[in-house]
Residue, then its C-alpha position, 0 to 999 in steps of 0.5 A: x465534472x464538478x466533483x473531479x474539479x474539487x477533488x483536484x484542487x483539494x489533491x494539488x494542495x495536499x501534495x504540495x504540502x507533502x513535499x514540503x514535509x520531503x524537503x524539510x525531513x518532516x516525518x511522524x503522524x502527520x505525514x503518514x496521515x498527509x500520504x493517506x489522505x493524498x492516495x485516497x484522493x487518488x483513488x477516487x480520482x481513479x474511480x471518477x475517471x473510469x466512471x467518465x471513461x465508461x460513459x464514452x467520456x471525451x479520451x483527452x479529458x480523460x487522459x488530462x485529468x488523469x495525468x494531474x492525478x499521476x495516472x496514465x490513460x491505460x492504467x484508466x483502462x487497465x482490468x487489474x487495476x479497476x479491480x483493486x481500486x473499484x472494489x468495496x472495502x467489504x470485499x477484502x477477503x476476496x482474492x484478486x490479482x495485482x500487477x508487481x509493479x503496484x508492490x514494487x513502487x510501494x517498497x521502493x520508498x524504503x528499500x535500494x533496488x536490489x532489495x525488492x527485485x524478488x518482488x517482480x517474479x512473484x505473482x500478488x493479490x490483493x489488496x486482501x485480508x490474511x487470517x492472522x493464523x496463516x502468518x508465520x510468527x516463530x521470530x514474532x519477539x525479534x520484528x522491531x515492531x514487537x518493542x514499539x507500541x507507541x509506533x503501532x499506536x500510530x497506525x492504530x489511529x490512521x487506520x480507524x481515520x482512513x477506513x482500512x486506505x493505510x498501504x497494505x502491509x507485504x506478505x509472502x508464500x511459497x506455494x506449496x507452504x500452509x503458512x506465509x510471512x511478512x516481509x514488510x508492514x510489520x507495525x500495520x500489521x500489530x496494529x490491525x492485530x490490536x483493532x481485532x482485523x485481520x491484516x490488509x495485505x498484498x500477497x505474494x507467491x514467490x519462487x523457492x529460489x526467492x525464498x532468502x532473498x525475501x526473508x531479508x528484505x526487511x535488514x536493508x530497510x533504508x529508514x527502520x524502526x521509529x525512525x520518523x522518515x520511516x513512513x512504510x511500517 
């Protein structure tokens, strides 16, 4: 209990800080790193919590202290989720099943609603590792993250910091296709590429139908490029 308590405390003044940067319109390194320091507290959070759950721990407490980390009892309880959060970083490459809801909540940072509704038809995994040669390339020369090293040099840096927790990049299939394509996460994706990695992805099977609608996504972006409110590439 004492470790959950700690965790806590260090969470509440994180996520103070942070919206003090959201008032101000404070972006760049800092940030980026100030958000990946706050989902890795609430990972272990979560991960503490099912621990004290499985053990028969007290259901109010449970659903308490869930609650200051921005998670619900049945999300404590949920099969899918435990896999994403409670599996070892060495188990990347493989497979397993992830609610819409977790890849539609992380684009809706950056994108209107009628953007990513495509996202909730699509059935995902992750987060896993995609092979680089089973990512299409062909427009590689037109991604904006192609022309901004300084950028990618960024999450170059917050990916060694945090131990692959930086937010997966988006990628997509049909089912029938041999290759998939990247509809959001394009500078984690370059900058996984320089580290020699394969790229920390939630992978969607989409609907032929769904097909243009994902491919462009990426044009009505709300912050793009270096914009230093672009805290999702």
């Amino acid at each position: 209990m004492t470790e959950l308590a700690r965790l806590n405390e260090d969470y509440l003044a994180m996520a103070t800080r942070l919206d003090m940067f959201y008032e101000a319109g404070f972006g760049g390194e800092e940030l980026n790193k100030l958000e990946a320091d706050c989902w890795a507290a609430r990972r272990e959070a979560y991960r503490l919590l099912v621990k004290i759950r499985d053990l028969g721990g007290d259901e109010y407490f449970i659903r308490r202290k869930a609650f200051n980390f921005g998670w619900q009892l049945g999300q404590v309880d949920s099969m899918r989720i435990r896999e994403w959060l409670c599996k070892d970083a060495a188990n990347l490459n493989d497979p397993n099943p992830v609610e819409a809801e977790h890849v539609y909540v992380q684009m809706a940072k950056n994108f209107p609603p009628d953007a990513i509704g495509w996202v909730k038809r699509a059935h995902w995994t992750g987060p896993v590792n995609v092979p680089w040669d089973r990512i299409d390339q062909d427009d590689r020369d037109k991604w904006a993250a192609s022309h901004q090293p300084g950028k990618v040099k960024e999450f170059e840096k917050l990916i060694k910091a945090h131990d692959n927790h930086v937010a997966p990049s988006v990628i997509v299939q049909e089912e029938k296709s041999p290759k998939a394509f990247i509809v959001d996460g394009h500078h984690r994706a370059l900058a996984h590429e320089n580290l020699k990695q394969d790229v920390l992805s939630y992978l969607g099977t989409i609907h032929p139908e769904d097909r243009e609608k994902a491919l462009e996504t990426h044009t009505k972006q709300i912050h793009q490029g270096a914009s230093p409110e672009n805290k999702q590439e």
